[in-house]
C-alpha positions, 0 to 999 in steps of 0.5 A: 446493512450487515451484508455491506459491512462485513463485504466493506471489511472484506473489500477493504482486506483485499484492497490492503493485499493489492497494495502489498502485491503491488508492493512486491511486483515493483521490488521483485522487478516484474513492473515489466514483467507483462509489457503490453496491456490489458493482455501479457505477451500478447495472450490473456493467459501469459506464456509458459514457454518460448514457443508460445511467444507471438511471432513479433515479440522478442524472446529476450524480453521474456522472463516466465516468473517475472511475466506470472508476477505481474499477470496475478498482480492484475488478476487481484486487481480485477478482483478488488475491483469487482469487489468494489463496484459491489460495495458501491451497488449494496451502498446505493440498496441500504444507505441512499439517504447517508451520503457519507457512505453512499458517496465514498462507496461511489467515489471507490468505485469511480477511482478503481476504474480509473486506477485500472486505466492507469496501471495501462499508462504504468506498463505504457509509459515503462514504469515512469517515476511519476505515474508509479507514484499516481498508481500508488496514490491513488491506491491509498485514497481507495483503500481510505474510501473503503475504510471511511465508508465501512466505519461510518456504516457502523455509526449511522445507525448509533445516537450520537452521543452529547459530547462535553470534553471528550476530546480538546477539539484540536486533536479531530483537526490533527488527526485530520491533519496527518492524514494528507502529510503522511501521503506526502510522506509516503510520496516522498519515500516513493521518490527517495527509492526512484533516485536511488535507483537511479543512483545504484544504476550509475554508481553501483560501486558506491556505498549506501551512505554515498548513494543517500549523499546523491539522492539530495534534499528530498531524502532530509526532507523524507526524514524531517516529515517522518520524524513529525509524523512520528512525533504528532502520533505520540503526542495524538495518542497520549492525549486520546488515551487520556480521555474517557475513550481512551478506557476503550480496548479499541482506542488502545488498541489502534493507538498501540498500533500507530505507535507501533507502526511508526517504531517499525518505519523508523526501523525499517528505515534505518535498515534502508539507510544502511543495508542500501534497499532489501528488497523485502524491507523496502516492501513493508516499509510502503505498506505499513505506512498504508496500514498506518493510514487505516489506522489512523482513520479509525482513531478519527472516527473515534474521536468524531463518532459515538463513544460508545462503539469505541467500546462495542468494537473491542472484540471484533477489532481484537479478532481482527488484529490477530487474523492481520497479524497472521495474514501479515507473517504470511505475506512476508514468508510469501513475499520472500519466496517470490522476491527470491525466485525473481531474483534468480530468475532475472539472473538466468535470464541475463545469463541467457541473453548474454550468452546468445549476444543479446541484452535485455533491459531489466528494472533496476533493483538495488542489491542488498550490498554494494 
């Protein structure tokens, strides 16, 4: 059982980084940057060089950074995967009588392999707005699979406690409850950032404010659904805090955090709102909302599980949190580094392509001003 655990944590860390490499790929531009699939250019190792080009593929679609971006995006994902289907394998030896792992485990395993057809019908259909936002989605869903299954492999073992007045049974329900509406509203954001672009591509003279006037209802309706979700977290989490549990450094640690969290997507958001759409700001934006989910998932099994293991995860979820944040400072000196060496790299290549007479279509990515 601790071998599934500590690989269940693992699977579900790497699964967190794909979500964020995914992230990147799509801000930098590189969504294209491989345009056939399984294989890149033709090669199961992309070109380094013009030369390398097969013989039917036009050279001003091909850009090196872009072409690398995306190829170590699949090279994660295959890794995830493999990961995942050993989850599910060591699911089936240790909790074949606890369904509650046992089939999540399955089901991840299941929806990885769809994803993975799925990103073929992304680069098949050449980035097409609703199949980006299925591919993120079902991301998301995997990534709670895996952190259900990890958390209820920790409290299948553990006596369920007698409860009295733990938790107003309605908190289970409302946190049960934003789960699905902040997927609706990270679907929302995904749609509000495809109309933008849309916009920047028509009207790149306009100012941000202009280019949110054209996106339409659906950006209130992201802002209306944002604020509810900021507002039931507080509220989520004051009550949870107030309860025994809430004594737990676990409980106040996962509740900081979604406090924290929601602060950080208004924030971001509001830089969106006025700086048009930075790239990187664009990226954490999604991917804090993904963290959010992973926390509010262990505040659910928190109140629905046995009190006492709110108290025994206390270390482990400290040292956890500390590593993420490392990992997380990390991920963003990184993310910019490639955001910006993409950047210079669609220019060259636009430059190139001019200068010989020819043009090459390129995602549009909204610049930081207008």
């Amino acid at each position: 059982m601790t071998a599934f655990r500590r690989l269940a944590l693992l699977t579900t860390g790497a699964t967190y980084f794909l979500v964020f490499v995914g992230g990147l790929v799509r801000v930098s531009g590189a969504g294209l940057g491989c345009p056939d699939w399984p294989k890149c250019f033709g090669r199961w190792i992309p070109p380094t060089s013009l030369d390398q080009l097969p013989p039917d593929i036009d050279p001003s679609t091909f850009n090196i950074t872009l072409a690398w971006i995306e190829y170590i995006n699949r090279l994660v994902g295959v890794t995830v995967g493999f990961l995942i289907l050993a989850v599910a394998v060591l699911a089936i030896r240790h909790f074949r009588k606890t369904p509650r792992v046992l089939y999540s485990s399955l089901a991840a395993a299941i929806l990885v392999a769809i994803q993975g057809w799925q990103g073929s019908q992304v680069v098949a259909s050449e980035l097409e707005p609703l199949i980006v936002t299925i591919h993120m989605v079902l991301a998301l869903v995997i990534v709670s699979l895996l952190i259900f299954a990890t958390l209820e492999s920790y409290t299948v073992s553990a006596e369920r406690d007698k409860r009295t007045a733990e938790f107003p049974r309605y908190i289970r329900t409302l946190i049960g409850v934003l789960w699905p509406v902040t997927i609706i509203q990270i679907i929302l954001g995904s749609q509000v950032r495809q109309a933008l672009e849309t916009v920047a591509s028509q009207y790149p003279r306009m100012s941000n404010a202009q280019w949110f006037a054209h996106v339409g209802a659906i950006n209130e309706l992201h802002l209306i659904v944002g604020i509810l979700v900021g507002l039931l977290t507080v509220y989520t989490g004051l009550v949870v805090l107030r309860s025994d549990a809430g004594k737990a450094a676990t409980v106040r640690y996962v509740v900081f955090g979604m406090m924290a969290l929601v602060v950080l997507q208004a924030g971001s958001g509001l830089k969106l709102l006025v700086s048009g759409v930075p790239a990187l700001t664009d990226l954490f934006h999604l991917w804090f909302a993904s963290l959010y989910i992973g926390l509010l998932l262990v505040l659910w099994s928190v109140v629905r599980g046995p009190v006492r293991l709110a108290f025994e995860w206390g270390t482990g979820f400290r040292k956890l949190a500390a590593t993420t944040l490392v990992f997380v400072i990390l991920m963003g000196v990184g993310a910019w580094l490639v955001i910006d060496q993409a950047m210079q790299s669609r220019e060259q290549t636009a430059l190139a392509n001019n200068t010989s007479g020819t043009t090459r279509t390129v995602d549009v990515i909204p610049s930081e001003h207008p």
